[in-house]
C-alpha positions in Angstrom: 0.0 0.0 0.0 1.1 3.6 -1.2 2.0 5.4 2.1 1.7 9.2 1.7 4.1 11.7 3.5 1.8 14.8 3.4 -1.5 14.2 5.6 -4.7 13.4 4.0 -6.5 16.6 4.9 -3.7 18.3 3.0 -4.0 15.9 0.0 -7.9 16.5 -0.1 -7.4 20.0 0.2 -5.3 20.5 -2.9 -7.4 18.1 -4.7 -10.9 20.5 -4.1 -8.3 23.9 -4.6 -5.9 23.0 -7.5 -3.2 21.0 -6.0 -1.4 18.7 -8.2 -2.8 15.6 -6.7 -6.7 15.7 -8.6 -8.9 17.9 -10.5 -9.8 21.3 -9.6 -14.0 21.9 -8.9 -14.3 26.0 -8.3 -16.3 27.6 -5.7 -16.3 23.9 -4.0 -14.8 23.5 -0.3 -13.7 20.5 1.5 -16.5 21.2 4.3 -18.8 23.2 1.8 -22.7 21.7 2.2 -22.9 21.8 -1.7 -20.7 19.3 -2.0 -22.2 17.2 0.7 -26.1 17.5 -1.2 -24.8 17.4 -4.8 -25.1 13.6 -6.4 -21.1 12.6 -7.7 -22.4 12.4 -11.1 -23.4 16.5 -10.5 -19.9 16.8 -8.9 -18.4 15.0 -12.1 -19.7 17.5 -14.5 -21.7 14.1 -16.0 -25.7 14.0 -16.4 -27.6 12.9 -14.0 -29.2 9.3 -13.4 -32.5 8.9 -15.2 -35.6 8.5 -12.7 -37.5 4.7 -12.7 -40.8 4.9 -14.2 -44.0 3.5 -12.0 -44.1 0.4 -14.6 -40.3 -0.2 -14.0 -40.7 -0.3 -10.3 -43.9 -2.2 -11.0 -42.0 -4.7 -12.7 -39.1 -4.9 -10.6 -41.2 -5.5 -7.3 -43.9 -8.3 -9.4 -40.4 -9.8 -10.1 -39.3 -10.0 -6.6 -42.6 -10.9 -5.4 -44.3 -8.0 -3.3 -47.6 -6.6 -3.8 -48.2 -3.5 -6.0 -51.2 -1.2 -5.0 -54.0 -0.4 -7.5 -53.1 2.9 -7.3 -49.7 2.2 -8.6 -50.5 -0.4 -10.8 -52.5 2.1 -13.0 -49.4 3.2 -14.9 -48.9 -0.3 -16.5 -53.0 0.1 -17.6 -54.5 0.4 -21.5 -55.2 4.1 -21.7 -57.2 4.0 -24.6 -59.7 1.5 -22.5 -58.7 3.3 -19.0 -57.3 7.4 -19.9 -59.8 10.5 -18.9 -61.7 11.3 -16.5 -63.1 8.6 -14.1 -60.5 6.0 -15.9 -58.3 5.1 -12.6 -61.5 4.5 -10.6 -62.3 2.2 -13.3 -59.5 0.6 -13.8 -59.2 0.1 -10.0 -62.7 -1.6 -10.0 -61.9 -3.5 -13.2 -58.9 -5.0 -11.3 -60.6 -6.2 -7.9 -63.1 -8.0 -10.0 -60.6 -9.6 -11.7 -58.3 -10.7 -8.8 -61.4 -11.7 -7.3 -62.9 -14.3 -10.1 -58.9 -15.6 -10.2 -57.8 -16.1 -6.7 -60.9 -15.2 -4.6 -59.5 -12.1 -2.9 -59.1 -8.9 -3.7 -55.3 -8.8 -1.9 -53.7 -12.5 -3.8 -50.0 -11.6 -2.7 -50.9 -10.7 0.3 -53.2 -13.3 1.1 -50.9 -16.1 -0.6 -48.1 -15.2 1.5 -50.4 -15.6 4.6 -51.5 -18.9 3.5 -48.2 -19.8 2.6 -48.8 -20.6 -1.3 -48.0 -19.0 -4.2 -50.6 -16.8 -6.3 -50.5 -19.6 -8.9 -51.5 -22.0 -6.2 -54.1 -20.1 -5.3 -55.5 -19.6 -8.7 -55.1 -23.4 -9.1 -57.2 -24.1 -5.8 -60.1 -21.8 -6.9 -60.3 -23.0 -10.5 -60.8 -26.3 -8.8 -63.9 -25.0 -6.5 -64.9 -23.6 -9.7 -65.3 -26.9 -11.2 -66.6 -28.9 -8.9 -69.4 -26.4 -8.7 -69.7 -26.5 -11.9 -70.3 -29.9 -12.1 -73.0 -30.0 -9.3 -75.0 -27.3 -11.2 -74.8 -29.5 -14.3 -75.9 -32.7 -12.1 -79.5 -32.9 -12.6 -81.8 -32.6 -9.2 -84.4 -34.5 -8.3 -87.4 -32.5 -7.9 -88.7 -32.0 -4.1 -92.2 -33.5 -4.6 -95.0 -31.5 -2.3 -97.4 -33.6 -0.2 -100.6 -32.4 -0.9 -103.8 -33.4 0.8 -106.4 -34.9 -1.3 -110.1 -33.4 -0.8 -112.3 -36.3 0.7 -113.6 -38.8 -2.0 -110.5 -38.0 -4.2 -108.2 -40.9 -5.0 -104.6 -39.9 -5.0 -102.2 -40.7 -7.6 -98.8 -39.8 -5.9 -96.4 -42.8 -5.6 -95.0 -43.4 -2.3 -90.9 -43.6 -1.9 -91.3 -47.4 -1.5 -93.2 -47.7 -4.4 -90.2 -45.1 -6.8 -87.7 -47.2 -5.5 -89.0 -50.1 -6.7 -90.0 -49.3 -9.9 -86.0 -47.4 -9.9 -84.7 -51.1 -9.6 -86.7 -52.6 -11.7 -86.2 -50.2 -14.5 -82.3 -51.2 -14.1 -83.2 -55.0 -13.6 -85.0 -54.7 -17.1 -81.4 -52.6 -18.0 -79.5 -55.5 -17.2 -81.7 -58.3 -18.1 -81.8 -56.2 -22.1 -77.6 -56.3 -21.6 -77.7 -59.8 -21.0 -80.2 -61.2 -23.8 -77.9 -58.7 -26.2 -74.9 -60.5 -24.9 -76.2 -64.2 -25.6 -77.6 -63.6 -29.0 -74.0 -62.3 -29.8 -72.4 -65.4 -28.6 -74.9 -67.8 -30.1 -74.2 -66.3 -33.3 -70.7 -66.1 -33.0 -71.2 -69.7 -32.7 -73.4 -70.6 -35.3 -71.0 -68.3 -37.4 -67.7 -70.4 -36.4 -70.2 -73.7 -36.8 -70.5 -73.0 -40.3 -67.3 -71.9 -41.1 -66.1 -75.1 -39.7 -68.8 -77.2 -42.3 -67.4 -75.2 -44.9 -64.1 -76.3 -44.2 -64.8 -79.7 -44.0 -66.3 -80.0 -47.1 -63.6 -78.5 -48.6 -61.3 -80.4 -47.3 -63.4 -84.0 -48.6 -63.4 -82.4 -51.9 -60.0 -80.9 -52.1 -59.3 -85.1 -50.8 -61.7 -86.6 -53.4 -60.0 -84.7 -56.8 -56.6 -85.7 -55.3 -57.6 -89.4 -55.2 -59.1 -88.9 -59.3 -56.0 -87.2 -60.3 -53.9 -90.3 -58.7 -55.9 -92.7 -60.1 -55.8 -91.1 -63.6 -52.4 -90.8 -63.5 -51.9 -94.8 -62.8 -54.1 -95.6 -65.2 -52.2 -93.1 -67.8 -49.1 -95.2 -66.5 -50.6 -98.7 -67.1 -51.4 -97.9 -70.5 -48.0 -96.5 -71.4 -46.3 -99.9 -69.7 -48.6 -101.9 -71.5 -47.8 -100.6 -74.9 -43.8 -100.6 -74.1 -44.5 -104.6 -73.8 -46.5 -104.8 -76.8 -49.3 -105.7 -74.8 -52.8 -104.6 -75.8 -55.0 -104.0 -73.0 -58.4 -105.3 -72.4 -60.1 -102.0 -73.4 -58.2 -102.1 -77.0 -58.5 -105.9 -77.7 -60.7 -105.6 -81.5 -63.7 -108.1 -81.2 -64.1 -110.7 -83.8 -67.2 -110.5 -86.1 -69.9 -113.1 -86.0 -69.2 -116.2 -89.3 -71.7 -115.3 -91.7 -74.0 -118.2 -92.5 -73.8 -119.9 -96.3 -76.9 -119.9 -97.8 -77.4 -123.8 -99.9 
C-alpha cells in the first residue's frame, strides 16, 4: 500500500483547490454543504441518473414478489380502454373483480403469503372449486315433490318412496336383463358363425381329398397304359372283337 508523507486533509485540500494531486472543482470546499447534497455524477460535471418509471418499479417488485397497489398499478393500464376522466376509478374496479374471479381475494400476494402458497397455487385451488361447482350445477336434481292433501272422495295418484324405488330397480333390472339377452344372441351367433365356417371347411377339405384321389388314379391308369404298350401288350379296353361267321346260304 502507497504510504503518503503529506496528511490526508492536505492531500484532499489540494485536490478541491488545484493541487497537483486531482482535479480542480471552483467555488467547492472541503466542508462546503454543496458538495455534501450534490449527487457525484453532479460533482463529475456528468448528467444525472435517469428516474425509474412507475411500470419499471412495477416490474421490478412483481419480479421480486411484493404486492403493487391499484393505485400504482395504474401506470402499467390500457389508456385507450382506462385514460380520462373517471378511468383510474375504473380501472381500479376493473382489477378487484378480476383478482377476485382468479384467486378469490381482492389482496392474492398478500393473502398467498399468509397462506403460505403462491398466487399460482391459489388460482389453481379456486379454478378447482370452480369446477366442482360447476359440475353440481350441471348434475340434474331430483325434484322435491309437495305432499298435498287430497279433498275427501278423491283418489290420489302420488307414488309413495317405497313404491319409486322399486320401480327405480326394476327399471335397471329390465337394463341389465336387455344387456344380457344382447350379450347371448351375440355369442350364439358367433357360434353358429364359427359352426358353419367349420362345415365349410370340411367340405372342402373332402373335396379338395376326393379330386386328389381322381388325379392319382388317372395318372396310374395313364401309366398302365403306357407300360402296356412298351411290352407290346394290348390292353383289355383295346383288344378288336371278332365279327360273328356269316352263315352260307345252300
Amino acid at each position: 500500500m502507497k504510504r503518503f508523507k503529506r496528511p490526508i486533509s492536505e492531500i484532499a485540500k489540494s485536490m478541491f483547490h488545484g493541487g497537483s494531486e486531482g482535479p480542480v472543482i471552483p467555488n467547492l470546499g472541503v466542508n462546503s454543504k454543496k458538495a455534501e447534497s450534490s449527487s457525484p455524477n453532479k460533482l463529475m460535471g456528468l448528467p444525472p441518473k435517469p428516474k425509474k418509471t412507475q411500470s419499471q418499479k412495477n416490474a421490478e417488485a412483481r419480479k421480486a414478489g411484493k404486492a403493487v397497489s391499484y393505485e400504482d398499478a395504474y401506470a402499467d393500464a390500457d389508456m385507450k380502454k382506462y385514460g380520462g376522466e373517471g378511468g383510474k376509478e375504473k380501472f381500479i374496479a376493473d382489477a378487484k373483480k378480476w383478482n377476485q374471479d382468479k384467486y378469490g381475494t381482492e389482496n392474492p400476494t398478500a393473502d398467498s403469503k399468509k397462506a403460505g402458497k403462491t398466487k399460482a397455487q391459489l388460482a389453481k385451488d379456486i379454478a378447482a372449486k370452480k369446477e366442482t361447482a360447476k359440475t353440481a350445477d350441471a348434475t340434474p336434481k331430483a325434484d322435491a315433490k309437495k305432499t298435498e292433501v287430497a279433498p275427501k272422495g278423491e283418489v290420489t295418484t302420488e307414488k309413495s318412496k317405497a313404491e319409486v324405488i322399486k320401480e327405480k330397480a326394476d327399471e335397471k333390472v329390465d337394463a341389465i336383463t336387455t344387456k344380457g339377452d344382447k350379450k347371448v344372441e351375440k355369442i350364439k351367433a358367433r357360434k353358429a358363425k364359427r359352426a358353419e365356417r367349420k362345415e365349410t371347411r370340411q367340405a372342402n377339405r373332402a373335396a379338395r381329398k376326393e379330386g386328389r384321389a381322381a388325379k392319382k388314379k388317372a395318372r396310374q391308369d395313364r401309366r398302365a397304359k403306357v407300360k402296356a404298350a412298351r411290352k407290346g401288350e394290348v390292353t383289355p379296353a383295346e383288344t378288336p372283337v371278332e365279327a360273328p361267321a356269316k352263315k352260307k346260304k345252300y
